[in-house]
C-alpha positions as CSV (number, residue, x, y, z in Angstrom):
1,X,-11.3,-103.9,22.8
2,X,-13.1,-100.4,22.7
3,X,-16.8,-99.8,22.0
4,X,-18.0,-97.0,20.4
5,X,-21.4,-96.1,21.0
6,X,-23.4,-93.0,20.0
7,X,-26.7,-91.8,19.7
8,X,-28.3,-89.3,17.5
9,X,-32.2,-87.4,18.3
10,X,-33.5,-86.9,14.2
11,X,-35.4,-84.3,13.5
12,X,-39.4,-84.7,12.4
13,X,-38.2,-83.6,8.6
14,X,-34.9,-83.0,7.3
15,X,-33.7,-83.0,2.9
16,X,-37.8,-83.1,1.8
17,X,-37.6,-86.3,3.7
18,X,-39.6,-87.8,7.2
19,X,-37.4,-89.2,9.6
20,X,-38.6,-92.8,9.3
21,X,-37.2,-92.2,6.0
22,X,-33.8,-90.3,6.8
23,X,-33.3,-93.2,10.0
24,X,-33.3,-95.6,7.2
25,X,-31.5,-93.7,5.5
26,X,-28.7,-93.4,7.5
27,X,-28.8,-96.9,8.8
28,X,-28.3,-98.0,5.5
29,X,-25.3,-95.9,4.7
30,X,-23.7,-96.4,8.2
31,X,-23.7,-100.3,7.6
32,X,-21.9,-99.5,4.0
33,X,-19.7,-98.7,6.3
34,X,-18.4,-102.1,7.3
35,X,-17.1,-102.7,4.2
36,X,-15.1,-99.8,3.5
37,X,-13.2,-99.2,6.6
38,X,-11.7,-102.2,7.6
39,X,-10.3,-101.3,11.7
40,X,-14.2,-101.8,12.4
41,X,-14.8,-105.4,14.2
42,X,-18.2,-105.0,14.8
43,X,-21.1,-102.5,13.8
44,X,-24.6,-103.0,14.7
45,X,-27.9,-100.2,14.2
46,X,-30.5,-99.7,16.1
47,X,-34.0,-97.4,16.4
48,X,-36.0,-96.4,19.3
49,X,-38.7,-98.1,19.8
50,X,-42.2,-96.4,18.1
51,X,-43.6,-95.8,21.4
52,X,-40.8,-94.6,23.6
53,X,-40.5,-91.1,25.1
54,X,-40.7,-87.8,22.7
55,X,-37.1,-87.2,24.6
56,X,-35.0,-90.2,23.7
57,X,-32.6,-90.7,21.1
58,X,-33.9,-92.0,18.0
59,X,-30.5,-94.0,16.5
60,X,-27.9,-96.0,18.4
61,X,-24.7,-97.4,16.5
62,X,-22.7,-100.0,18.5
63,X,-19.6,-100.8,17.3
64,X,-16.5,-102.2,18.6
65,X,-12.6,-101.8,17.4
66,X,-9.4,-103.8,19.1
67,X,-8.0,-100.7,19.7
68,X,-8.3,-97.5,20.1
69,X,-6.0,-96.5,17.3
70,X,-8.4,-98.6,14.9
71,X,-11.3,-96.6,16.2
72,X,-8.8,-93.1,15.5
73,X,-8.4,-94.5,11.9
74,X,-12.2,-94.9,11.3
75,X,-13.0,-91.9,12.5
76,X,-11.0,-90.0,10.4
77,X,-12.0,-92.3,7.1
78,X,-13.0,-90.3,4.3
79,X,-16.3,-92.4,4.5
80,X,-16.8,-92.1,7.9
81,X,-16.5,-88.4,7.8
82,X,-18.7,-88.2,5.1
83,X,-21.3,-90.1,6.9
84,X,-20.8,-87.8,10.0
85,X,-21.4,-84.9,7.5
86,X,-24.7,-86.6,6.1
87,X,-26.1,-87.1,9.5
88,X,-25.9,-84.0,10.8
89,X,-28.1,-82.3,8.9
90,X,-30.8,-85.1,9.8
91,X,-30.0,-84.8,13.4
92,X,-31.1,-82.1,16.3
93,X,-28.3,-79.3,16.4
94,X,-28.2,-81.0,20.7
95,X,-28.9,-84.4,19.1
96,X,-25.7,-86.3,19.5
97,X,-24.5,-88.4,22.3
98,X,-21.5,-90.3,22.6
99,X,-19.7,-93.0,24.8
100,X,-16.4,-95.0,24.3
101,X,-15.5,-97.6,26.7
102,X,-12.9,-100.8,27.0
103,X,-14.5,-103.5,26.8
């Protein structure tokens, strides 16, 4: 099993919109997700907590695939790319961090 995590830093304001607003935002489309690209197993979304350091990441995904050709497949879905697109113009131009690991 592989998991996939990554973390984005948000900007303050991004599309006329705060980023409480854009994190929701983009949790909400992110867990759309699940049901349009089958190959993911598992998909959880988190936020930093309100208090935590003006330097951490804002947004964590978790999610986890059987195998690394079902995490190839999602991230070259249509839907996934789209999201990636979405985010990125919510996020720092630094403000992406990424792991994948076997579980």
């Amino acid at each position: 099993m592989i998991r996939h995590i990554v973390l984005f830093k948000f900007k303050e304001t991004a599309n006329g919109k705060t980023k409480a607003e854009n994190l929701q935002e983009a949790k909400a489309r992110m867990l759309a997700l699940k049901d349009e690209i089958p190959e993911l197993t598992r998909l959880e979304v988190y936020f930093g907590a309100q208090a935590q350091a003006a330097s951490n990441y804002d947004y964590i995904l978790v999610s986890d695939f059987d195998t690394l050709e079902q995490m190839e497949a999602y991230q070259k879905h249509p839907a996934h790319v789209a999201f990636g697109q979405f985010v990125k113009e919510l996020r720092e131009p630094d403000g992406r961090a990424c792991i994948d690991y076997e579980l």
